[in-house]
N, C-alpha and C positions, 0 to 999 in steps of 0.2 A: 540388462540382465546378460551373467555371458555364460555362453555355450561351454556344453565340454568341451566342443573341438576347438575350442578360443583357451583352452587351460591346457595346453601340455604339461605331460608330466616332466621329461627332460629339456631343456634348452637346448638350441642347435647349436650352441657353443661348448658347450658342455659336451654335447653326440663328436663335436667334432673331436675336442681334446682328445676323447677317450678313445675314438679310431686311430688317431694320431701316437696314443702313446702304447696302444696295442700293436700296431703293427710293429715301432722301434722296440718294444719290450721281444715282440715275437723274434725280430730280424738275430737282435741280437741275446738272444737265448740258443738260438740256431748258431752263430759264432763262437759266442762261448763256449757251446758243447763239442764243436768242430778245434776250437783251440783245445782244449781238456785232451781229448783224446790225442792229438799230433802229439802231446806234452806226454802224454801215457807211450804214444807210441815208441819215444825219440829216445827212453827214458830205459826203456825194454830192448831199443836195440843196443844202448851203450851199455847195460848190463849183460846182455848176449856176445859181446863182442869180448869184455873186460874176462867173463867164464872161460872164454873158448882158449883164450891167449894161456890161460892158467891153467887149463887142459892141455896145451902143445906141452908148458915144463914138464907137469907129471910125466907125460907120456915119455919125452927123454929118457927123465929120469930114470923109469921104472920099465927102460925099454929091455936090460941085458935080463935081468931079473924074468921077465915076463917070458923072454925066451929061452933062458936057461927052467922054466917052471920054478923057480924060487919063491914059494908065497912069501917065506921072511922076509928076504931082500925085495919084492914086491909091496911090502906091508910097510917094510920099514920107508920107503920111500914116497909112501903115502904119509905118513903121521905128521910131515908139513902142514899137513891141510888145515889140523888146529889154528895154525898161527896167520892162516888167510882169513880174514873179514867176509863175514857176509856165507862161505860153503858152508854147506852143512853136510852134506855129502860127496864121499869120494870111492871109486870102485875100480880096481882092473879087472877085466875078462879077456878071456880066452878067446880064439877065433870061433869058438863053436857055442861063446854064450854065457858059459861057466865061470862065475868069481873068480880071482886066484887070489885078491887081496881086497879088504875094503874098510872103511874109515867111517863113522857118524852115525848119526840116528834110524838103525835098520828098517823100521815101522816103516814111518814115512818116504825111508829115501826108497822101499821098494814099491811105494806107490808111485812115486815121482818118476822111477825110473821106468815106467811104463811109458811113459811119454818120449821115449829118445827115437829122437828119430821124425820126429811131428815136426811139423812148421810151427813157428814160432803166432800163438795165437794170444791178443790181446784179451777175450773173456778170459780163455786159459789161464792168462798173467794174473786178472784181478780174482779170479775165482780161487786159484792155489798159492797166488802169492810164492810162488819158485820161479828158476830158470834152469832147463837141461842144458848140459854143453860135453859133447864127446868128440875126443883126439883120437886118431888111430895110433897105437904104437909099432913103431916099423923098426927091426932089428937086422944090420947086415940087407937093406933095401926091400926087406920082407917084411909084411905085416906079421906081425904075433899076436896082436889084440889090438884092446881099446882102452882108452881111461875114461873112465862116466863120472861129471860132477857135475851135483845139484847144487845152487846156490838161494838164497831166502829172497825177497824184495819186500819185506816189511815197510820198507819207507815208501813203496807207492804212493799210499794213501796221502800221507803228506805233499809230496808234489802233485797229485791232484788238488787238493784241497787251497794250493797255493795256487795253481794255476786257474781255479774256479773264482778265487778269489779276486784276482786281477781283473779276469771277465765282469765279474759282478759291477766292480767299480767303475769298469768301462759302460758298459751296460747304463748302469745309473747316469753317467753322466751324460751319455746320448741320450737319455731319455728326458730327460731334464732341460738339454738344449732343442730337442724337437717338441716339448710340450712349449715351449715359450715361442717357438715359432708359428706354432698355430696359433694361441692365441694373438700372435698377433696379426697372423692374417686371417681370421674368422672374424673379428670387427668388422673389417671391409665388408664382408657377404652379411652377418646375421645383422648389423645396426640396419642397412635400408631396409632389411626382412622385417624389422621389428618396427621399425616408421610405417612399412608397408602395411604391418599388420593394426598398429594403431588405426589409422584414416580406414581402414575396412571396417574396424571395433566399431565407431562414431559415427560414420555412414550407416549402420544396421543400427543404431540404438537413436539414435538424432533422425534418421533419413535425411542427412545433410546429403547430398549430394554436389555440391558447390564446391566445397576442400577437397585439392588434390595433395596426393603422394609426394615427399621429395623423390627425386630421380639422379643419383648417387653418381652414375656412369655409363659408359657405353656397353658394361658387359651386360650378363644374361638377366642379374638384379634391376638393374637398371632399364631395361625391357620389360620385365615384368611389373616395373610402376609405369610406365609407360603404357602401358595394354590396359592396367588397372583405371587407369588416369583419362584414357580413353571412354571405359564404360561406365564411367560414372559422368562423363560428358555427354552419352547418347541417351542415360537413364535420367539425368538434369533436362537434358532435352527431351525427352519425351512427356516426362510429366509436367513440364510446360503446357506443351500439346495438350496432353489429358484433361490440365486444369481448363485450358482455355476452351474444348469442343463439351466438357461438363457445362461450366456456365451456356454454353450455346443450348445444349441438352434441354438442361433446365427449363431455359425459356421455352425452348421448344414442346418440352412435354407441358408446360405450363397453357403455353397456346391451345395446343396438341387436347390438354384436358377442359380449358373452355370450351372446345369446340364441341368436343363429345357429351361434354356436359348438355349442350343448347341441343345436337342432336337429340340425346337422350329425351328432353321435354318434348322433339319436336315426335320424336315418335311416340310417345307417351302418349301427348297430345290428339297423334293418330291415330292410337288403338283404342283410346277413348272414343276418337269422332267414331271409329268403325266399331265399337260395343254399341256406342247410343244410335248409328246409323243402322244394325244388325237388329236390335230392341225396336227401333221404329216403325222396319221393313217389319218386322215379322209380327207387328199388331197391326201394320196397315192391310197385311195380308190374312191375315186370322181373320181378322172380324169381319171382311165381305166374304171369306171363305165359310164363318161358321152356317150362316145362313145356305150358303149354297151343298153344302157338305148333307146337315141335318136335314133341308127340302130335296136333296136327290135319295136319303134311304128313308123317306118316308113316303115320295112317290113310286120308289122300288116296292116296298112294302103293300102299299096301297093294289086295288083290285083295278090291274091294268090284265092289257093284250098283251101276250107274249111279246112281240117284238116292242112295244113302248115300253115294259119292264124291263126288255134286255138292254134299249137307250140308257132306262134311267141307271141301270147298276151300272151302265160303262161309264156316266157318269160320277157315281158314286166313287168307283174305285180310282176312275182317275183322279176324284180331289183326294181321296186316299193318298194316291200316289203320287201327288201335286205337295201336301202335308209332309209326304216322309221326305220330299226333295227338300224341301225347307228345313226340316230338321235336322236332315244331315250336311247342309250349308251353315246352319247355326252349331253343331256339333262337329266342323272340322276343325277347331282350335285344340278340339280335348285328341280329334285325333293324332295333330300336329304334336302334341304335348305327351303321348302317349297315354294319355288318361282317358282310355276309352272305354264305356262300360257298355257290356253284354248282358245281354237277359241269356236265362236259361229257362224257358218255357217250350211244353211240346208246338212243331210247327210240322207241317206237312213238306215235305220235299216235292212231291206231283203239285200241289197250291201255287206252289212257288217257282214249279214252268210255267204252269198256264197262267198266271199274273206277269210274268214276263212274255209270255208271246201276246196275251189280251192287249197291255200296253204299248206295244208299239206294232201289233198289228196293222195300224192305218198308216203308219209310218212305211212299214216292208210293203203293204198295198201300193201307196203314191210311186216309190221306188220300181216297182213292177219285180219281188224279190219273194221269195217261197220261205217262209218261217214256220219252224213245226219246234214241236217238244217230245223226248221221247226218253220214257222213264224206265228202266230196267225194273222187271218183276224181284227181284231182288232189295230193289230200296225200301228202308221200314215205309209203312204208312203212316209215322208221325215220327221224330226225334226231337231231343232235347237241343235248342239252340234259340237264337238269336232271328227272329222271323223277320225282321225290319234291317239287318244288318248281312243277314243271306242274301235277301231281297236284294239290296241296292249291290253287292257281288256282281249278281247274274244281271242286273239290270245294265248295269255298268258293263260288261261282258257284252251283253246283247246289243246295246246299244253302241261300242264300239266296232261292232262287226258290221250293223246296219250301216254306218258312218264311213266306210272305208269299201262297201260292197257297190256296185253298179248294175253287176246283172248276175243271177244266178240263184242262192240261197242262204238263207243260215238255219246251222240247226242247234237246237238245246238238248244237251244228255245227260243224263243221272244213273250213276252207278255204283255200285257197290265194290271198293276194292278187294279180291279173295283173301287176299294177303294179311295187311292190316287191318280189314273192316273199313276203312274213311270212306267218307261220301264223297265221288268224284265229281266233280260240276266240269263240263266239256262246249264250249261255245265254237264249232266251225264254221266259217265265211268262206266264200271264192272269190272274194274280193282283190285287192291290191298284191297281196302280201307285205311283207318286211325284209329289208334285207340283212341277210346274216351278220355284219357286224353292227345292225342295230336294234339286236335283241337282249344284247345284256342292258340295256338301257331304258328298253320300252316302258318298263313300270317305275321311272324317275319320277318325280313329281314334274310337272311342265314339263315332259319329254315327249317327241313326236318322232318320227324319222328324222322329217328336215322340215327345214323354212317355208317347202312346195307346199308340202304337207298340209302346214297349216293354214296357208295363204288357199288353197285347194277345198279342204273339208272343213275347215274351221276347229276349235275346240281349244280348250285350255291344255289339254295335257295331262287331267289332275286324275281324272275316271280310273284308272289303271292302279295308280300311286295307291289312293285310295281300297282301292279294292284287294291291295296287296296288305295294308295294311292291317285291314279288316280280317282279310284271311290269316296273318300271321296271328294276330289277337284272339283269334283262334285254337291256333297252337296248328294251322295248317302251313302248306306253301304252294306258291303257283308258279305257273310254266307257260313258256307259251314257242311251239313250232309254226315254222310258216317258209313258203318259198315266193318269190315274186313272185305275179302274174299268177300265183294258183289259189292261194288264199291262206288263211291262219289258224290254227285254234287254241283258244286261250281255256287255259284249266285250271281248276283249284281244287288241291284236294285238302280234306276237312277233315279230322277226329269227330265222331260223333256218337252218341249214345242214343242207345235202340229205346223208344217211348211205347211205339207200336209196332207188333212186326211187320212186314209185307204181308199181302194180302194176292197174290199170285191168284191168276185167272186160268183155268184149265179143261180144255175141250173135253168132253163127251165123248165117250168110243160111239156111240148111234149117229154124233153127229158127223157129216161127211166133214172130210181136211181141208179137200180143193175150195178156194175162192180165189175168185178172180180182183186183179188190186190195178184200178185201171184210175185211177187218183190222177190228176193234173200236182206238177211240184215236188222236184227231186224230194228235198227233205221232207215232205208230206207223208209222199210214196213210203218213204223210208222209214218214218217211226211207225206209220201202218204195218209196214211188213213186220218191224222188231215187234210189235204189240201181238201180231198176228201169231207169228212163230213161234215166241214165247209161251204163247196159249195154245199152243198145238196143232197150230192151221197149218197148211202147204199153200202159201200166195201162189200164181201162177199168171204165167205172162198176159199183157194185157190182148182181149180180144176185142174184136167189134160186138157191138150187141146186136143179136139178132141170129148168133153164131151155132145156137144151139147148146153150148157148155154148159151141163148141168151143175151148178156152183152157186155158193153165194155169189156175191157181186156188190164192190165199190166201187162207185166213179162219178165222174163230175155231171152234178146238175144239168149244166148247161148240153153236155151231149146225150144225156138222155132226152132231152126236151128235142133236142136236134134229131134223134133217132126218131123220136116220136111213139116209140114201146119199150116194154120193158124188153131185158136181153131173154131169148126162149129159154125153158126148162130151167129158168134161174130160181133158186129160192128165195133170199132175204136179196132184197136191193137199198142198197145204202147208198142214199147221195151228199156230196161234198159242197157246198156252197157259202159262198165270199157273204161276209156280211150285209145285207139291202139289197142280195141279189134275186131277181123276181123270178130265177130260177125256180128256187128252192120249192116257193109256193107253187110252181107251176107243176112241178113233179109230184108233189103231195096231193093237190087239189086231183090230178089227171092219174094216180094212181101209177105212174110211172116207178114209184119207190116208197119202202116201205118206213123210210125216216130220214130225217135230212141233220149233218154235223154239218158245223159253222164251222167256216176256215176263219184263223187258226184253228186247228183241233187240239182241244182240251182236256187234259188227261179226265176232267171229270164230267165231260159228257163223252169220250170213248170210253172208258172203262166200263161205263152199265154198259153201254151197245157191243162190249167186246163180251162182255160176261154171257150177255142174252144170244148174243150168236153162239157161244160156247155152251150153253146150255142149252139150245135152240129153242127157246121163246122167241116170241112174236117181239118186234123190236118199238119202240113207243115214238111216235112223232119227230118229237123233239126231247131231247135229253137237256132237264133244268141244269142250268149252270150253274159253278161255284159259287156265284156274284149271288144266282137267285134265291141256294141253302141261307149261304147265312146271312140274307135279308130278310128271309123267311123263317128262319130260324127263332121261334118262340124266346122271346124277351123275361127275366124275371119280375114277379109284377112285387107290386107295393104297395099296395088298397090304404094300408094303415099309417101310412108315411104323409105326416106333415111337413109341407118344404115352403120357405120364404128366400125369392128371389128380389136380389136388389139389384138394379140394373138401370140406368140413364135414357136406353133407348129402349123404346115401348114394344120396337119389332124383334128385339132380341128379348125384351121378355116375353112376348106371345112364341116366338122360339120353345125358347126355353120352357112354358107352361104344353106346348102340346107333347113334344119329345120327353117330359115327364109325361102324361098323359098317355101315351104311350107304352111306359113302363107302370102303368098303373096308378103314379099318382094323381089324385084329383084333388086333394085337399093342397091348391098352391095361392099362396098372397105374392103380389108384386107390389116392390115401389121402386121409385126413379133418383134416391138420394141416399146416402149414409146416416142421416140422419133417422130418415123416416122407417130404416131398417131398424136402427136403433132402440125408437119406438115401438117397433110392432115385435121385437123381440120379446122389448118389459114388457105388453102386452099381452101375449097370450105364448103356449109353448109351442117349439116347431120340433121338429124331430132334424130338421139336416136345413143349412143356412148357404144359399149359394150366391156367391158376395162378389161386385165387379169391384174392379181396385180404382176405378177413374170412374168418377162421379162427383155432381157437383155437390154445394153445402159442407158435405165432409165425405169425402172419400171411404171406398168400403175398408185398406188399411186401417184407419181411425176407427170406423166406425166398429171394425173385429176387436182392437182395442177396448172401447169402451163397453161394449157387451162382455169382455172380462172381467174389466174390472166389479162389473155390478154382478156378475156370477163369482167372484171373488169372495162377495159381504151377502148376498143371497143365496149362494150357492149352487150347483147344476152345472151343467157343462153341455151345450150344445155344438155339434160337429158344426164347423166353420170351414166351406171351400170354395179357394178363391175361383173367381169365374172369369177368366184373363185374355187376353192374346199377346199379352209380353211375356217372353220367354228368355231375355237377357236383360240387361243394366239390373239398376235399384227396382225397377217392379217386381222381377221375376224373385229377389230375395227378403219382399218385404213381407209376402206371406208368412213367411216362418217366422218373420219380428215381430208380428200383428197376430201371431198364436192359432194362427190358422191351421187346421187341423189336414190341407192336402189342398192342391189346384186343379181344375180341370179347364183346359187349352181350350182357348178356341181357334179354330171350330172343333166338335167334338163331336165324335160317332153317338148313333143312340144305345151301341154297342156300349163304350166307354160309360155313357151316362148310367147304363145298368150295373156297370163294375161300381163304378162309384158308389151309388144308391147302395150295391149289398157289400159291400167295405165301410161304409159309415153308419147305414143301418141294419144290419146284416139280419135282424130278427124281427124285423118289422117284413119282411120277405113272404109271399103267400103263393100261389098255383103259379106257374107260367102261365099266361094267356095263349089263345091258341092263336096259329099261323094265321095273318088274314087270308081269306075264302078268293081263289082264283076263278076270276068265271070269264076271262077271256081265253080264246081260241090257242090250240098251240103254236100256230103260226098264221094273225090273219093274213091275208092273201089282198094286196094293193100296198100302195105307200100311204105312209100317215101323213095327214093334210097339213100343212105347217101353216101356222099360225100368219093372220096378214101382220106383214109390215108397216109401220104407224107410226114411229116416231125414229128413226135412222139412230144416230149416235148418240142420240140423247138417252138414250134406255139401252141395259144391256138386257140381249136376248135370251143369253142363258139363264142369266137368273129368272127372270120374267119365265121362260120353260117349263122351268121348275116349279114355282108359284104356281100355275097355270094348269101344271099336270096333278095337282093334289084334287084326291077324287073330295075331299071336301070344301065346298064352295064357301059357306058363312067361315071357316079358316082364310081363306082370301080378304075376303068381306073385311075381317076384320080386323087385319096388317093393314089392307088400305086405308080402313075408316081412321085408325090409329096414326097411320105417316099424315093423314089428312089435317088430324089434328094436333099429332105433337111436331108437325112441321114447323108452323108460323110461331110458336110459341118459341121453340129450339133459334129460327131468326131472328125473332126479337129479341131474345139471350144476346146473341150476336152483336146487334146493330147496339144495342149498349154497351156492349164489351167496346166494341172495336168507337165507340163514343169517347170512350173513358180512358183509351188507350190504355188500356188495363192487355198485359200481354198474355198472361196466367191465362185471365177470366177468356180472350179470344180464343187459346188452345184448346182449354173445355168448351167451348161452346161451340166451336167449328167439329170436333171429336166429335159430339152425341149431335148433330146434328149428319158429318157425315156417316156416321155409323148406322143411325136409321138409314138412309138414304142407301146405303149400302144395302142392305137387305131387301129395298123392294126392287134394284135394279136403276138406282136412278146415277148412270153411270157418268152426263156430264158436268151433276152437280156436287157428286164426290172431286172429281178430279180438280173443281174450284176449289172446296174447299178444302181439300188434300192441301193447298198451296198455302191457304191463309194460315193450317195449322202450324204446320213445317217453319212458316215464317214466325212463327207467335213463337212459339216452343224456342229457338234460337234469339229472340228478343227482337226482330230484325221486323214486325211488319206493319209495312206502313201504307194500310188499308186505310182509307175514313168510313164513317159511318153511312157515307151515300153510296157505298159500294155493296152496299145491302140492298139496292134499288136492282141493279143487274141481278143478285140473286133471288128476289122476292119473283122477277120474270121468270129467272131457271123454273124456280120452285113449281111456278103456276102451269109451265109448258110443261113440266114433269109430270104434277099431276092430270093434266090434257093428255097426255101420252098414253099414261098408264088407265083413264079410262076409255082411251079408245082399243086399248091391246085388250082389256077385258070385257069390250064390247059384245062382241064377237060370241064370245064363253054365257054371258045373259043373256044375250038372243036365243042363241040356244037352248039355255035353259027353260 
């Protein structure tokens, strides 16, 4: 295809002729006109010359005449002039101007005669077509006048026209021989032009590059094929090059995409091992959790001592807060992915320090570090948020300050910003610090200071990332100031909506301001004083007791006990003491003080004791904790709620049967297959179906299955919920294939099992039950006896604790009697499985056997059969059936264990 600029419209040959025969046409147009004129010139002088000569006769002639004043003799001497060619006029004058004789056409010649005396002018010439010429006439050597004749040049015209015409011919003819000389030397230049231009046509339409230009000569043409000829030689060679590092290419991306290919599977293959290894952790850890979860809030619940109830809730909430660590380990994919999902339910902002200072209280203890919380009267008393994703925030916060701290304190603050409303969360340490150029970095994911860092304190890195994350998903953002050697504090501030407002505390004008704040523990001291002030008090410097200062009075157990009185003229004494410190009870029993707070202090056992000083009431012992409301905290019951549990292990269905029991129901069937849930479904009606998903025979998936399809052709619909501890791979999704109506995790609060029951039964719902009845002391006074030791690593003690502390014995009785019995029968499963080298049939049967064995504590026979599982499950185990021998001993020492740990507990009884 060609180009306009490849289509001239003129040839260079043609441009050239045409400058070539312009300029000779110009040249000699200018000659020509330069000859006309010299011919005009030459023409007008030879007729100026021929007048003037024929002006001398007259004058002669008409010279006596002129002077005697004779106009005849004047006149008559003129009348010659007819017979001269060419005058037309003839005149004598007088010296003063005056005619005295005159001859020819008057009109004219007295126009003409205006002209005598002018220089002889060529327009003049062609314009009047005359000539003037005057003689003077001299008489006796004296002028007398003049003779004036005018003569015609009609013929101008003609000798121009002749002399134009010469030009013309010359003209042509030089033009004519200078057109024939260019073209014959424009061949020379425009042919290599046009070869030139050809091989450029054919190189852009072919991409030939191979065929060069002819090169015509040494001049300027001939360089420019040469130059031409050149770059079609670097552009031949390059695409050489090009073709040949493409083929390389090629290969190379070809390799290049095997490889990534194989990667691709191999990590594929990794994020699979790590879902199914993520799923496996988090069922091996659920289901010895669920048991210890549910036996810590029902021995919390139960009618303990103050201080054994305050154990049992720390444990409760730590597997609380063991559970939410898990789940936000299993939920940092979606944070990584940005798919992180928020609840918006009301949460307490004060909850949510004292669950962060409770939790790593024994941590800041070991450390020898002072940990307080201190909530601005300003903060709502509930807002709308995220209470599990706050939580781990400030946990996160807290615990990196604990982590980086050596000696000193950390403290928790909550505030309300004036400005925009956000809730400010403020974590300060006096630990390490950071240094300034490693603060824009600090919440990288895996970021630390440095290498020391980590090698030093340990940790991944990740606390921070996280937490920023969270915060942003928010719609907040965080900060964090710090100096070396002085310490940090890490902030996040939050949009939040007001659920409940603040509930501000405000003294009494009766009651006096002054109290004395004699607290051990900057940050202690310090949320004391803000709680104090805020409520209208005047802290005032610490004194000794005994001083006389008529004031309340805070301060540490241990030195009132050291004083041995109370401080004189004091009013309210308030003692501070460490958790199992025998302080506390020494000061209470001995009247030393009129109620004792547990370090950490918790916004919800200061807040009554702040209130009641602010009002000035009598202050109460012990102020119940957060942990102990809502243990205590009336359950919604269900008298009318029929429930059928299907479950493999007998000690998570007795689980499961009291913590319903609990929530009122008493109408519960258990069985131990999919099957036989099956059956007792078509059997009779349940109101709610809580179904494990691993079981033998037929699994509870299946077996949700098939209970549809026969309510499909019968019709009815009973709520189906799965009862799990996989929470990722194919378990966690197969509820909702299996038409199950919702999951509940284990382990499971008996909280959660109440949501559940009135979400699926909502109208089978009757009275709350009341609180169980406390009838221990507020704080007995001695340590609690701990249980003897009896079987070492074979048994875990916490669980066994927990079991142990439930105020009802035939509940013991009868998890035992139950592992007693569905032990050997779960081994014999076994020992035919692993016969049959059946890999499947090992995985279940090593599963519900360790899952019982889990629940009553029997800690070195899970850990065997943790192994046989893991090895079944992967295809990989190659146990024999006499390796049932080794465990049928575990079995037997387990149960010797377990009744000598309960020895002790029946004697007693």
């Amino acid at each position: 295809m060609h180009l306009a600029w490849l289509k001239p419209r003129r040839s260079l040959a043609g441009r050239l002729a045409l400058a070539v025969t312009g300029a000779v046409t110009a040249a000699l147009v200018l000659a020509a006109a330069l000859s006309v004129w010299r011919e005009v010139a030459r023409y007008a002088a030879d007729k100026q010359a021929a007048l003037e000569a024929v002006a001398q006769v007259f004058a002669h002639g008409g010279a006596r005449a002129t002077a005697a004043g004779d106009a005849d003799g004047a006149d008559a001497s003129l009348r010659a002039i007819g017979k001269v060619p060419s005058i037309v006029y003839g005149a004598i004058e007088r010296l003063d101007g005056s005619v005295l004789a005159e001859q020819g056409i008057g009109l004219r010649l007295t126009r003409d005669a205006a002209q005598d005396g002018a220089d002889l002018s060529l327009l003049h010439l062609l314009a009047t077509r005359s000539l003037q010429a005057t003689a003077p006439i001299v008489e006796n050597g004296l002028p007398v006048g003049r003779v004036v004749l005018i003569g015609e040049t009609d013929d101008i015209l003609g000798h121009i026209l002749a002399a134009a015409q010469n030009a013309a011919l010359a003209a042509l003819l030089a033009v004519a021989i200078g057109v024939g000389v260019s073209l014959y030397l424009q061949r020379s230049v425009t042919r290599p032009l046009a070869a030139l231009a050809r091989t450029m046509e054919a190189a852009r339409l072919r991409h030939d590059y191979a065929q060069r230009a002819p090169v015509g000569g040494d001049d300027e043409v001939g360089a420019l094929a040469r130059t031409f000829n050149d770059l079609l030689s670097a552009v031949n060679e390059r695409d050489h090059r090009l073709a040949a590092h493409s083929a390389h290419l090629e290969a190379e991306v070809s390799a290049r995409t095997a490889d990534l290919s194989e990667a691709k599977q191999v990590a594929d293959a990794a994020n699979a091992a790590k879902s199914a290894f993520l799923a496996t952790m988090s069922h091996e850890i659920r289901t010895p959790m669920n048991g210890v979860l549910v036996m810590a809030e029902l021995l919390a619940g139960s009618d303990l001592p103050a201080r054994q109830r305050r154990y049992a809730e720390v444990i409760a909430r730590s597997g609380r807060s063991l559970l939410a660590i898990i789940n936000d380990i299993l939920d940092f994919a979606k944070v990584e992915a940005g798919k992180l999902e928020l609840e918006r339910v009301p949460v307490s902002p004060a909850e949510l320090a004292d669950t962060a200072v409770t939790l790593f209280a024994e941590r800041a203890r070991t450390a020898g570090l002072d940990l307080a919380a201190e909530v601005a009267p300003e903060v709502p008393h509930a807002i709308l948020g995220d209470p599990v994703r706050l939580g781990q925030v400030l946990s996160n916060f807290v615990s990196n300050a604990l982590k980086f701290t050596e000696a000193g304190h950390v403290s928790v603050r909550m505030a309300i910003d004036a400005g925009d409303g956000c809730l400010v969360i403020a974590v300060s340490d006096t630990g390490i610090g950071i240094p300034q150029d490693k603060l824009a970095t600090i919440f990288s994911a895996f970021s630390q200071a440095d290498q020391s860092t980590t090698r030093r304190f340990g940790g991944t890195g990740l606390g921070l990332s996280i937490a920023q994350q969270i915060v942003a998903a928010m719609g907040g953002t965080v900060a964090v100031t710090s100096r070396v050697g002085a310490g940090s504090t890490f902030s996040a501030r939050i949009p939040v909506t007001v659920a409940e407002p603040a509930r501000p505390v405000r003294r009494r004008e009766a009651v006096p301001a002054a109290i004395v704040l004699d607290a051990a523990g900057p940050a202690t001291r310090a949320a004391l004083a803000a709680g104090l002030g805020a409520a209208g008090f005047a802290p005032v410097a610490p004194v000794a007791p005994g001083s006389g200062t008529a004031a309340h009075w805070i301060g540490d157990a241990a030195a009132l006990v050291a004083a041995g009185r109370r401080p004189d003229r004091a009013g309210r004494v308030l003692a501070v003491a460490g958790p199992g410190d025998g302080a506390a009870d020494a000061v209470l029993s001995a009247g030393l003080a009129d109620a004792v707070l547990r370090w950490p202090v918790t916004q919800a056992e200061w807040q009554p004791v702040l209130a009641a000083l602010a009002a000035g009431d009598a202050l109460a012992a012990s102020a119940p904790s957060a942990a102990t409301a809502a243990t205590a905290e009336a359950l919604p019951q269900f008298p009318a709620a029929r429930v059928l549990v299907a479950d493999d292990s007998a000690v998570n269905c007795e689980v499961a049967r009291e913590a319903l029991a609990r929530c009122g129901v008493t109408d519960v069937v258990t069985v131990e297959d999919g099957a036989a849930a099956v059956a007792a479904a078509a059997a009779r009606h349940f109101d709610l179906i809580l179904m494990d998903g691993s079981m033998p025979v037929l699994d509870g998936f299946a077996a949700a299955r098939r209970i549809r399809q026969r309510e499909a052709t019968a019709g009815g619909r009973v709520p189906i919920v799965a009862l799990t501890a996989h929470v990722l791979g194919e378990a966690a999704d197969a509820a909702v294939a299996a038409g199950m109506d919702g999951t509940l995790l284990k382990p499971f609060t008996l909280r959660q099992l109440a949501d559940l029951l009135q979400a699926q039964v909502p109208a089978l719902r009757g009275a709350p039950a009341d609180a169980p009845a406390r009838t221990g002391t507020p704080e007995s006074v001695g340590p609690v006896a701990a249980p003897p030791e009896a079987a070492g690593d074979l048994l875990d003690a916490e669980v066994l604790d927990g079991l142990l502390g439930l105020g009802d014995g035939a509940f013991l009785d009868r998890v035992l009697d139950l592992y007693r019995a569905q032990g050997p029968v779960a081994l014999a499963h076994l020992r035919a499985a692993l016969a049959a080298s059946d890999q499947p049939a090992i995985a279940r049967a090593a599963h519900s056997l360790k899952s019982m064995s889990a629940n009553v504590g029997a800690r070195a026979l899970v850990a065997r059969l943790r192994v046989i599982e893991e090895a079944a499950r992967s295809a990989a185990c190659a146990e024999r059936a006499d390796a049932c021998d080794a465990l049928d001993r575990l079995f037997t020492a387990t149960i010797r264990g377990l009744e000598e740990r309960t020895r002790p507990r029946a004697a007693a009884a």
